[in-house]
Wavefront OBJ file of the C-alpha trace (Angstrom):
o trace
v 136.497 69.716 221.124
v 139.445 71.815 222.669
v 139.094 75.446 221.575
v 142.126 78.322 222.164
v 140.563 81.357 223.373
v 141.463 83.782 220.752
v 142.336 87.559 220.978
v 141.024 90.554 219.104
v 142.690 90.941 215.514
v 145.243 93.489 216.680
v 146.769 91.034 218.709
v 146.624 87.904 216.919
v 149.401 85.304 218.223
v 148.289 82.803 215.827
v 147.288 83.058 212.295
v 145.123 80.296 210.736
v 145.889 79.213 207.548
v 142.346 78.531 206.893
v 142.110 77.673 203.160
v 139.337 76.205 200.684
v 135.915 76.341 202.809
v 133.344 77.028 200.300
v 129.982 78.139 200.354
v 128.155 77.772 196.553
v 124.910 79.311 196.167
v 125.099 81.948 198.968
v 124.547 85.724 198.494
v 126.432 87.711 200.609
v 126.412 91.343 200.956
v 130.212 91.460 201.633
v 133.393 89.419 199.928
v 134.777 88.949 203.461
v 133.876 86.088 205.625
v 132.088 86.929 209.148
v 134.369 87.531 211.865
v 134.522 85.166 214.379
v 134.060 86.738 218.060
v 136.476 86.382 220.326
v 136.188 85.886 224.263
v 137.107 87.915 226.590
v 139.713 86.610 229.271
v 136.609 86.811 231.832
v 134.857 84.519 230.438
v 134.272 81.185 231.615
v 134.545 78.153 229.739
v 132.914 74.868 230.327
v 135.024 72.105 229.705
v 137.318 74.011 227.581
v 134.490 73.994 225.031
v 133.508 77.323 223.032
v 130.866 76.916 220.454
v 130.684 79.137 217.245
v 130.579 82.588 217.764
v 130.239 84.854 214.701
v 129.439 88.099 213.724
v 126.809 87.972 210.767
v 126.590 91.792 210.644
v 126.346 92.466 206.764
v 125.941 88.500 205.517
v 122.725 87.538 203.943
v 121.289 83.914 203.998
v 122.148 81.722 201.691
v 119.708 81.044 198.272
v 118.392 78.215 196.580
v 121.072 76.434 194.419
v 120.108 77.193 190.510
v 119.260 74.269 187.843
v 123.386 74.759 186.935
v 124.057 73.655 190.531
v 122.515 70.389 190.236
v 122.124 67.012 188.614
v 119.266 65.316 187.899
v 119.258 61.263 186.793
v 116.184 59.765 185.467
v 115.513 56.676 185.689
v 112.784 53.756 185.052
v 111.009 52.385 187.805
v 111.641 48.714 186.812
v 115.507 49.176 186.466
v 115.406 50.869 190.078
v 113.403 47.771 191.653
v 115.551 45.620 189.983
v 118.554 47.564 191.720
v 117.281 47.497 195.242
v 116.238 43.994 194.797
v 119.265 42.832 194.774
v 120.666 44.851 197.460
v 121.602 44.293 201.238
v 120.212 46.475 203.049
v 116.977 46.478 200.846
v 117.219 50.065 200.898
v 119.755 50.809 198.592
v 120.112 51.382 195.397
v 123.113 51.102 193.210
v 123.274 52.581 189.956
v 125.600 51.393 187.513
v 125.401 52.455 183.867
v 127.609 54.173 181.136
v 126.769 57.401 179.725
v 125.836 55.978 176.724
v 122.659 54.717 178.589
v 121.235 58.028 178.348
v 122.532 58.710 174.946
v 125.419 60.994 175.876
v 128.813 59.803 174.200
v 132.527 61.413 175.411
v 131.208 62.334 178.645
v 132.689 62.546 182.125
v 131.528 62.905 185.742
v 133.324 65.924 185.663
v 131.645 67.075 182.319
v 128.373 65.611 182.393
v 124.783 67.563 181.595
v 122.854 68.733 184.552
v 119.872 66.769 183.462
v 120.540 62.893 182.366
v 117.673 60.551 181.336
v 117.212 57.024 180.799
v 117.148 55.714 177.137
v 113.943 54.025 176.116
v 111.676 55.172 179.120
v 107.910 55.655 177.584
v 105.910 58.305 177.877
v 103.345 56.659 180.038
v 106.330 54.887 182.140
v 106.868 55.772 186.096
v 110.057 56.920 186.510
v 112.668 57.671 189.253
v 113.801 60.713 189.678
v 116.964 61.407 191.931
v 117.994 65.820 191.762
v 121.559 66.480 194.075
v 124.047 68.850 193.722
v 126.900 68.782 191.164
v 128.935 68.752 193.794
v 127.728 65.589 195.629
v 127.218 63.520 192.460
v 131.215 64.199 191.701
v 132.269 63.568 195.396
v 129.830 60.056 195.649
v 130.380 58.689 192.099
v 132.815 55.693 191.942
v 134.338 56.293 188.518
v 135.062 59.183 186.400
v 134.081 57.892 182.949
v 130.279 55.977 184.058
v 127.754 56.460 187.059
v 128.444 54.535 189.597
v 126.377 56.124 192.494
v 125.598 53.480 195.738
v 122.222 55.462 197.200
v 118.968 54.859 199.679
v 115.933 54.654 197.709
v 114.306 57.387 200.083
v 116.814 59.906 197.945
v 114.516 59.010 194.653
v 111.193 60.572 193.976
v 108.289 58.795 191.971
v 106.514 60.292 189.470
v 104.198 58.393 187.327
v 105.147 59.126 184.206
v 107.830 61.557 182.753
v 105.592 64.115 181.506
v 104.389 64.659 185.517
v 108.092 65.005 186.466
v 108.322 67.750 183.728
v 105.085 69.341 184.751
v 106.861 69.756 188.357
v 109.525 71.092 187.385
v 108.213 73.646 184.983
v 105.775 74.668 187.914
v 108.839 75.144 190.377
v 110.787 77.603 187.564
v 107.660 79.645 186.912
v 107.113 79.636 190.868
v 111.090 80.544 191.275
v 111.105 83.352 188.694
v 107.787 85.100 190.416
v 109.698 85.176 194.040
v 111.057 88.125 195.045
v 114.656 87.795 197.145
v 113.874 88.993 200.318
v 116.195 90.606 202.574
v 114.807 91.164 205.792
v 116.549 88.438 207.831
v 119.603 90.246 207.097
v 121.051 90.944 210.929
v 120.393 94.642 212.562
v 122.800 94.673 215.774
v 121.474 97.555 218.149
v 124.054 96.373 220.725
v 127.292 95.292 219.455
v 128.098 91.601 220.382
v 131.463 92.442 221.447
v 129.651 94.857 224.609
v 128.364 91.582 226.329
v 131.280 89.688 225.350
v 133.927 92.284 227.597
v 131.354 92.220 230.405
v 132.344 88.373 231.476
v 129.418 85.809 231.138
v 129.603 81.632 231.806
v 128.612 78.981 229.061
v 126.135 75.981 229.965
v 126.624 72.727 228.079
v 124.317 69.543 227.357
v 125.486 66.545 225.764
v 124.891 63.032 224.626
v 127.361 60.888 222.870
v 127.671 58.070 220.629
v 130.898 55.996 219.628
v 131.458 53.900 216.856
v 132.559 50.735 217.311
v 136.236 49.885 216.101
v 134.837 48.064 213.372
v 134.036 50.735 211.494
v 135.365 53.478 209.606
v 132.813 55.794 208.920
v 133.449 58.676 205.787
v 129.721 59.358 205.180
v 126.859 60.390 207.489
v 123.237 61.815 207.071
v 120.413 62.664 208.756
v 117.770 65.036 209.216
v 117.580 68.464 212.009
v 114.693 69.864 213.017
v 114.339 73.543 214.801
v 111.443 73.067 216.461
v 109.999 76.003 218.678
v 111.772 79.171 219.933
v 109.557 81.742 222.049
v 112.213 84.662 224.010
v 112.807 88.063 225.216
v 115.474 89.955 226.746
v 119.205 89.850 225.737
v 122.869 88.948 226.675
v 122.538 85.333 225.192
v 123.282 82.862 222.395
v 121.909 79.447 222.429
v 123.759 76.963 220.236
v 122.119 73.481 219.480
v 124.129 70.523 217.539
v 125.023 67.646 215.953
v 128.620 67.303 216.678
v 130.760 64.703 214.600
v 133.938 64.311 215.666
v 136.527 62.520 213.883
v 138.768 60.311 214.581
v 141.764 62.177 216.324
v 141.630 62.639 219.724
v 144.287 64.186 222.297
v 146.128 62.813 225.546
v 142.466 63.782 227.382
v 140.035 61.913 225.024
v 138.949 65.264 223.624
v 138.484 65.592 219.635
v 141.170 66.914 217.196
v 138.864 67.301 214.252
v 134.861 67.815 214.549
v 132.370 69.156 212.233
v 129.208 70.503 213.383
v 125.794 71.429 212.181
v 124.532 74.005 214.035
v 120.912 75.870 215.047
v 121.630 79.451 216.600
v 119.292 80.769 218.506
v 119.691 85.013 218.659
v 118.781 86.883 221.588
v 116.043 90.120 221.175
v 119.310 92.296 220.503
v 120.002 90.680 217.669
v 117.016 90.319 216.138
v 115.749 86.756 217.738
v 116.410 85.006 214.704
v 117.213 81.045 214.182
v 120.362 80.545 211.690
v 121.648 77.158 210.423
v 125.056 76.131 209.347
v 128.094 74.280 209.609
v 131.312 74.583 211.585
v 134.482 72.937 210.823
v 137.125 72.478 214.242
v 140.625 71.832 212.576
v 143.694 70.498 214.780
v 141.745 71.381 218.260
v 141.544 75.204 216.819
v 138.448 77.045 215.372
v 135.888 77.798 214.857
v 136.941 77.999 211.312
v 136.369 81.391 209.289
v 133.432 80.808 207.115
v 134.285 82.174 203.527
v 131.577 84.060 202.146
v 129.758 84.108 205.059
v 126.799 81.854 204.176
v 123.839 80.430 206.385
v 120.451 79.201 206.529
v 117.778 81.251 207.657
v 115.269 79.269 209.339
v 111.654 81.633 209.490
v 110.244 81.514 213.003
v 106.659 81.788 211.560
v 107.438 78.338 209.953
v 108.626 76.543 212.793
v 108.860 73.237 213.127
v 111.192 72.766 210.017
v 113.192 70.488 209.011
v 116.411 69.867 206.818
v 118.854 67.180 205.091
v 122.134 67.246 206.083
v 125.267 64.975 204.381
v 128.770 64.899 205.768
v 131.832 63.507 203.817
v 135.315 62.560 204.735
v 137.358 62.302 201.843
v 139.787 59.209 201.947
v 142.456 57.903 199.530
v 143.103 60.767 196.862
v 140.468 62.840 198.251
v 141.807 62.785 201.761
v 141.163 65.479 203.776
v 138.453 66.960 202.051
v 135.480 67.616 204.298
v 131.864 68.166 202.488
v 128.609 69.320 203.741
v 125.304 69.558 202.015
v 121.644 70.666 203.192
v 118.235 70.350 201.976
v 114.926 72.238 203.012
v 112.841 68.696 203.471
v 109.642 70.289 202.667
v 110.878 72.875 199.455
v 113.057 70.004 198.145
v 115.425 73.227 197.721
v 119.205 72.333 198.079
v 120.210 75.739 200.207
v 124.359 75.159 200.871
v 127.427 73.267 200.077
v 130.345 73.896 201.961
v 133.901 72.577 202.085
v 137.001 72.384 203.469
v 140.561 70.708 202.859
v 142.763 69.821 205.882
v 145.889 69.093 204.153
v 147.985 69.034 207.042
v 147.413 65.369 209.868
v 143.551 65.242 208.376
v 140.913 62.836 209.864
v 140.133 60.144 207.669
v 136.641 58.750 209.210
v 134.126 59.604 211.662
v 134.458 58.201 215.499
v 131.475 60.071 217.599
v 128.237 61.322 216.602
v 126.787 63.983 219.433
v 123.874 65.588 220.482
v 123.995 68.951 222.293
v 122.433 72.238 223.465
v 124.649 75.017 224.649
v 124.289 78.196 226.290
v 126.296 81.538 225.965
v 124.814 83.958 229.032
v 126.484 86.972 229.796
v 126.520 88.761 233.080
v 124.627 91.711 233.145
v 121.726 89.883 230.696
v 117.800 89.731 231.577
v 116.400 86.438 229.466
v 113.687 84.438 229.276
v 113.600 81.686 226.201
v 113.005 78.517 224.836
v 114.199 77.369 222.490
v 114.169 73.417 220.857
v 115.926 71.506 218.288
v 114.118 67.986 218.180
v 114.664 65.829 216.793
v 118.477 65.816 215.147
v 118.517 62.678 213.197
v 121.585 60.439 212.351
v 119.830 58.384 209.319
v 122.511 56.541 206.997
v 126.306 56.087 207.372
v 128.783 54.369 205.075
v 132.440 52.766 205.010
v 133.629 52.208 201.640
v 130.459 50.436 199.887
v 128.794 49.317 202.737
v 125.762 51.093 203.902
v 124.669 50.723 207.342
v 121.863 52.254 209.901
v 123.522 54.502 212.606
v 122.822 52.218 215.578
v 124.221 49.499 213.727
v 127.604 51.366 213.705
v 127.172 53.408 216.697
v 126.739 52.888 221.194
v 125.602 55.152 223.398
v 128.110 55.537 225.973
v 127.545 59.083 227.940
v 126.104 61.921 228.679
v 126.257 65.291 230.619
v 123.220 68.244 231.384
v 123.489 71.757 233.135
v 121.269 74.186 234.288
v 119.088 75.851 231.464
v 120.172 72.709 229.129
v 119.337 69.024 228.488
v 119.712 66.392 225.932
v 117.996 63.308 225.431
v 118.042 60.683 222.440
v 116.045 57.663 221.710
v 116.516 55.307 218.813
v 114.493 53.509 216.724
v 114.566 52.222 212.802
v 118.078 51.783 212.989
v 117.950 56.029 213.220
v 120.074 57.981 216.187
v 117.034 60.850 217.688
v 118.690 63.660 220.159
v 116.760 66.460 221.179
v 118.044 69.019 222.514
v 116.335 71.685 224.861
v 117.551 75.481 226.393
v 115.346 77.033 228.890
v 115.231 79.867 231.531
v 114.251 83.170 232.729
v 115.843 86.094 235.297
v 118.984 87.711 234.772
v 122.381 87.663 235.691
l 1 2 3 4 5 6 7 8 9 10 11 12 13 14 15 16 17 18 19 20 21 22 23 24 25 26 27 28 29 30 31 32 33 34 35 36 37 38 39 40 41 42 43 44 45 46 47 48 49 50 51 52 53 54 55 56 57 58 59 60 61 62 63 64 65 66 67 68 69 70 71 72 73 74 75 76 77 78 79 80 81 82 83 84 85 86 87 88 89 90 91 92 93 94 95 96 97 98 99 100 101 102 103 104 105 106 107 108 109 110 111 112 113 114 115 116 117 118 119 120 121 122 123 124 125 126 127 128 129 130 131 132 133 134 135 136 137 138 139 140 141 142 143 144 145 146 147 148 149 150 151 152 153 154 155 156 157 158 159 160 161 162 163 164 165 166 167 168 169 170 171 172 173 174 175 176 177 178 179 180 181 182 183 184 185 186 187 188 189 190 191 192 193 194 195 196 197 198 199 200 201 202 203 204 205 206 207 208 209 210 211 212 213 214 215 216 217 218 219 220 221 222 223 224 225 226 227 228 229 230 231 232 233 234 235 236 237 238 239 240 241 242 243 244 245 246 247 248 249 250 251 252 253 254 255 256 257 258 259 260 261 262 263 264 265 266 267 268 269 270 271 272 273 274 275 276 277 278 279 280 281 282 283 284 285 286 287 288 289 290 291 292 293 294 295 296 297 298 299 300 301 302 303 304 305 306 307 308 309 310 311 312 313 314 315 316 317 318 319 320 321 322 323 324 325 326 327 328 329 330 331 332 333 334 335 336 337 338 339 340 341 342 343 344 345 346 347 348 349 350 351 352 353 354 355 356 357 358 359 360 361 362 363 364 365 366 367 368 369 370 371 372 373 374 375 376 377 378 379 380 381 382 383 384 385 386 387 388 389 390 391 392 393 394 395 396 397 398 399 400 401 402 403 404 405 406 407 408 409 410 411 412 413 414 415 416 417 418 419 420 421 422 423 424 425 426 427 428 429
């Protein structure tokens, strides 16, 4: 994506009129958003490419969403095979049934209980569960006044009966009121970032793209991204490693307009050598945008390799111009962020690349070693209008680029889109 350099607050040229990006279910030790970094004129840019760089001083991670968050829909496991039975690919599920189905009467998407289940499902019948945010379940239902969700069955969990799915869940509340919120990966700067940034420094760039075919008009993506190892030491570096989605404006050079990206940061020692995810949202070739309230992931290094859901949305037709992002800790089940953001000025209306990369911030002056890995980043399900489709059905490899201390490599299989990205070194500079 093309990125303006931007200067330091004082001299501000151009003011963003950044509105509605949301985080829900973040605590944040401030009401102001982190500050993004700017460059210094000395600093050279690759491609006239600058990832996200932001300050997180004073910004805790983001919590668990709460039970009021979500919505759970319970359902038999008969009328669930009969629903993917009938459906091409075999995968999906559609659900459609009034609210009267599960005995609620004068309901709305909009108003509807956090927990909804099925009519007439025994005691001693398996069930279906599927548990996603509030905020999802509005944005992917079809109609306001029934559920009308389209789905992959691998969203659904099983549970024998209904009295194990409320066993679970009680288990989870008693195991979520006994943990204590922890604060330590809050950010300690002994160096402010802003030292290495005036001292000049050269960015390294890996990528490997993917463009959809004409045919399609992609508004919904998926997949999975996986930090998976990260030993360093030293300082005077940021490593940056992606899935880039760039929509579907483009300038005179081919470069994107609009892009979205989900994002594993990689700190130097300085900075406490921690791993942070979250999104970044590239608006009319400026950015990054300001994240309000300042919310990300903190991915533990004692944990790694870890993986998480993410979802991506493009609104289209009265929702147009609304960009969504969800994720999921895989293994916890724990939804952890929703963000979004309305471009209500020339907004993308689908998706046109899907890209794998690995980027490198090193600033002269810095002594480094690291390595650090993000394999692999998954692109699982897209969609255009009802139609569900695997990622390689939708999307061509057509080019790639490494540099020193980077690479990127993908492979397919499944119907699924793998990159893996890589960032190592050592010496200094």
């Amino acid at each position: 994506m093309i990125l303006k350099k931007r200067m330091r607050a004082l001299s501000v040229l151009l003011v963003l009129l950044l509105v509605s990006v949301v985080a829900v279910s973040a605590m944040s030790a401030t009401t102001s958003p982190p500050r993004v970094v700017s460059l210094n004129e000395t600093f050279q840019l690759v491609d006239n490419v600058q990832p996200p760089l932001f300050d997180w001083s004073g910004f805790e991670p983001a919590s668990p969403m709460e039970g009021s968050d979500l919505t759970t829909i319970v359902l038999s496991e008969a009328y669930i095979a009969r629903q993917v039975g009938s459906q091409t690919p075999p995968e999906i599920v559609d659900i459609s049934l009034p609210f009267s189905a599960f005995g609620e009467t004068n309901c709305s998407v909009e108003r509807a209980p956090n927990c909804l289940i099925q009519i007439g499902i025994a005691e001693d019948e398996p069930v279906m569960v599927l548990t996603i945010p509030s905020t999802m379940f509005r944005s992917l239902n079809a109609a306001s006044d029934r559920i009308e969700l389209s789905l992959p069955l691998e969203y659904f969990s099983h549970y024998k009966d209904t009295s194990s799915y409320r066993n679970r869940e009680n288990a989870w509340n008693i195991i979520g009121d006994s943990q204590e919120s922890l604060s330590d990966s809050k950010i300690t700067t002994d160096v402010p970032l802003e030292t290495f940034i005036e001292r000049g420094g050269q960015q390294y760039l890996s990528r490997v793209r993917f463009m959809a075919s004409s045919d399609y008009e992609v508004t919904y993506l998926s997949g999975k991204i996986k930090p998976y190892y990260y030993a360093n030491s030293g300082n005077g570096y940021t490593i940056f490693q992606e899935r880039e989605i760039n929509l579907n404006r483009f300038d005179s050079q081919g470069e994107p307009i609009d892009t979205i990206e989900i994002v594993v940061e990689y700190e130097d020692t300085n900075h406490g050598g921690g791993i942070k995810l979250y999104p970044v949202i590239y608006d009319d070739g400026l950015g990054p945008i300001d994240l309000d309230s300042g919310s990300y992931i903190d991915v533990s290094r004692s944990a790694l390799p870890h993986e998480y859901n993410y979802y991506v949305t493009i609104g289209s037709g009265s929702t147009s111009g609304k960009y969504e992002i969800w994720f999921q800790d895989t293994t916890t089940e724990e939804w952890l962020g929703y963000y979004y953001y309305n471009d209500n000025d020339n907004p993308s209306q689908f998706i046109r690349r899907t890209v794998g990369s690995s980027e490198l911030l090193l600033w002269d002056g810095s002594t480094f070693s690291f390595d650090a890995r993000t394999s692999p980043i998954t692109d699982e399900w897209c969609k255009q209008g009802v139609t569900w489709s695997r990622p390689t059905d939708v999307f061509s490899y057509y080019e790639s680029q490494d540099d020193s201390y980077v690479s990127t490599s993908y492979s397919t299989g499944s119907g699924k889109i793998y990159t893996h990205s890589y960032c190592s070194g050592s010496g200094s500079s």
